[in-house]
PAZAPA-4460 file (N, C-alpha, C; in steps of 0.05 Angstrom, whole numbers, plus 32768, in hexadecimal, padded with zeros to 4 digits):
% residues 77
    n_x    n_y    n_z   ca_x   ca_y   ca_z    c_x    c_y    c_z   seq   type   mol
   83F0   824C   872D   83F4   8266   8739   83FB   827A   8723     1      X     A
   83F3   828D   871A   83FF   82A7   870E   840D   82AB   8717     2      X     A
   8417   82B2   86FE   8439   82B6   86FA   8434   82D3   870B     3      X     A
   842A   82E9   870E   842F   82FF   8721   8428   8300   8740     4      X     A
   8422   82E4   874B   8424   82DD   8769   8440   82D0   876B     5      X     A
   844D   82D0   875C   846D   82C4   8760   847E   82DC   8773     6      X     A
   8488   82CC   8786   8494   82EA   8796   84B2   82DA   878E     7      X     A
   84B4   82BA   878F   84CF   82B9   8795   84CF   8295   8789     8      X     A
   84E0   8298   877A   84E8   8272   876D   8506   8264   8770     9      X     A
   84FF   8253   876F   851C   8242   8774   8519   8229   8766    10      X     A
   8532   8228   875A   8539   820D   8744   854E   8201   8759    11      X     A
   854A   81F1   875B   8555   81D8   8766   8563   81BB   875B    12      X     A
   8580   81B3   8754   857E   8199   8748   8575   8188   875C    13      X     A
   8574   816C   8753   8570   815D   8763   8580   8153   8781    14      X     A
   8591   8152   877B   85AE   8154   8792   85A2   816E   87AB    15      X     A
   8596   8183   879E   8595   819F   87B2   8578   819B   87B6    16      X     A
   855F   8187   87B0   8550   817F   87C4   8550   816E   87D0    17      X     A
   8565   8159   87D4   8563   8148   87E6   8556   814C   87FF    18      X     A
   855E   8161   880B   8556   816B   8823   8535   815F   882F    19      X     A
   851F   816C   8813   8507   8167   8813   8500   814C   880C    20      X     A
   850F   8145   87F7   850C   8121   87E7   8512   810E   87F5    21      X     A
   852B   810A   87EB   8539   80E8   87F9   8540   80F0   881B    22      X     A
   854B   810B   8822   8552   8103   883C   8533   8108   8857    23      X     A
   8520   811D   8847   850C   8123   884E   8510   812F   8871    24      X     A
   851F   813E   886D   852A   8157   8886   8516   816B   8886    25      X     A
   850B   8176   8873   84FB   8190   886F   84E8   817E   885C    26      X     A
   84D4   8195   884E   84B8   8195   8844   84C2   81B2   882C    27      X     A
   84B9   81B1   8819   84B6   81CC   8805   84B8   81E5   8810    28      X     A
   84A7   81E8   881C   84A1   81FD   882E   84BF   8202   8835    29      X     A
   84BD   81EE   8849   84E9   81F7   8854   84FD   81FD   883E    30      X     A
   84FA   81F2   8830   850E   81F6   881D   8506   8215   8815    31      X     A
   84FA   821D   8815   84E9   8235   8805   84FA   824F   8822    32      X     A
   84F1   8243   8837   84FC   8258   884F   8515   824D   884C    33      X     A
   8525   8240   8842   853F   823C   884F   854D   824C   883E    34      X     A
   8543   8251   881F   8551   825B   880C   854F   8279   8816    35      X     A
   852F   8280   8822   8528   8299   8829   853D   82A2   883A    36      X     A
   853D   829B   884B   8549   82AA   8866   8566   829D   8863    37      X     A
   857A   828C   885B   8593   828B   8858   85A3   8280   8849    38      X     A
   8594   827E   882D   8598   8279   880A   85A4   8268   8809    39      X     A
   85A5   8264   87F5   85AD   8245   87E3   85CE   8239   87F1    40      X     A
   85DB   8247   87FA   85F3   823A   8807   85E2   8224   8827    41      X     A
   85D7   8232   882E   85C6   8224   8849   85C4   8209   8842    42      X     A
   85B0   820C   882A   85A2   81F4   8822   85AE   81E1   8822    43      X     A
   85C7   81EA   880A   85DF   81D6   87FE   85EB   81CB   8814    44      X     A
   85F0   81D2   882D   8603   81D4   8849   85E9   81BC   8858    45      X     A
   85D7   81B6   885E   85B9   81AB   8862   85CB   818E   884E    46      X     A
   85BF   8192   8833   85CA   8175   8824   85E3   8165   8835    47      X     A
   85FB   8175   882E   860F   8174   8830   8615   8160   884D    48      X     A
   8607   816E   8869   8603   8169   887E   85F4   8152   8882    49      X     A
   85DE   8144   886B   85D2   8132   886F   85E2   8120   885F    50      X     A
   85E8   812B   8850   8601   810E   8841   8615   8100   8855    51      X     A
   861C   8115   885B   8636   810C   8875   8633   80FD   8889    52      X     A
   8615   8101   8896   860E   80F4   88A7   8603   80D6   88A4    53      X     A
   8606   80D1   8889   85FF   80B4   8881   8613   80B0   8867    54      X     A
   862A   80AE   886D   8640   80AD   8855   863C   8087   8843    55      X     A
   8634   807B   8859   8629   8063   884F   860D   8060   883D    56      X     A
   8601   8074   883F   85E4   8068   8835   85D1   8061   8840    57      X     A
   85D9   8058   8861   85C7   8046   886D   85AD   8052   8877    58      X     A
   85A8   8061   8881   8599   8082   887F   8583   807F   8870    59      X     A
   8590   808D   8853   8583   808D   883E   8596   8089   8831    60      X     A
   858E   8065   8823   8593   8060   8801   8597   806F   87EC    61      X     A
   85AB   806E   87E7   85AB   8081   87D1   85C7   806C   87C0    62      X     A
   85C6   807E   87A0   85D8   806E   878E   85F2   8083   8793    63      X     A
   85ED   8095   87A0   8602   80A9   879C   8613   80BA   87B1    64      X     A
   861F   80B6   87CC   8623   80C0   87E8   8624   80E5   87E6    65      X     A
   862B   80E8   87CC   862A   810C   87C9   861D   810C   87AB    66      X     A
   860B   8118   87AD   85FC   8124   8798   860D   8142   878E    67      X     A
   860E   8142   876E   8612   8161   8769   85F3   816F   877B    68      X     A
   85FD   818B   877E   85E7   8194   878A   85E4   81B1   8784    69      X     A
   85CE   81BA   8771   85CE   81D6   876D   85BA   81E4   876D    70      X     A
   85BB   8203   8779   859F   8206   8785   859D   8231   8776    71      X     A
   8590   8234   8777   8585   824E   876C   8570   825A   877D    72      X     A
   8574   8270   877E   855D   8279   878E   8551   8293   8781    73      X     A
   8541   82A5   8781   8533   82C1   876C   851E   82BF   8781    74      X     A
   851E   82DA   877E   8512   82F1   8792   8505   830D   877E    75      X     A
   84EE   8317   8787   84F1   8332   8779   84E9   832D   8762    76      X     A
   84D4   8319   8754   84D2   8313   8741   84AE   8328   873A    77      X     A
***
């Protein structure tokens, strides 16, 4: 894609895609509207929410019950 069809990007660690990855709640796309319409605290609150709900793992396996999780969002580019 050219770089001047960029309307809007987001860096994501790994922890702040779970959403799309390991817990597979949303698709790119969602993550992309979720940052859109109620920014990176949403998202993080989404992880957060899916961690809790499987504090065991049993869910989704994971090595880690809380991931650091950090998310960015840009607009206006």
């Amino acid at each position: 894609m050219p770089a001047s069809d960029v309307r809007a990007l987001a860096l994501l660690s790994d922890g702040a895609s779970r959403v799309a990855g390991r817990f597979a709640l949303t698709d790119w796309p969602g993550i992309m509207r979720t940052l859109a319409n109620h920014g990176p605290a949403e998202l993080l609150s989404q992880n957060r929410a899916a961690e809790h709900d499987d504090p065991d793992g049993s869910r989704w396996p994971r090595r880690k019950i809380h991931d650091d999780a950090t998310a960015a969002y840009v607009t206006g580019l």
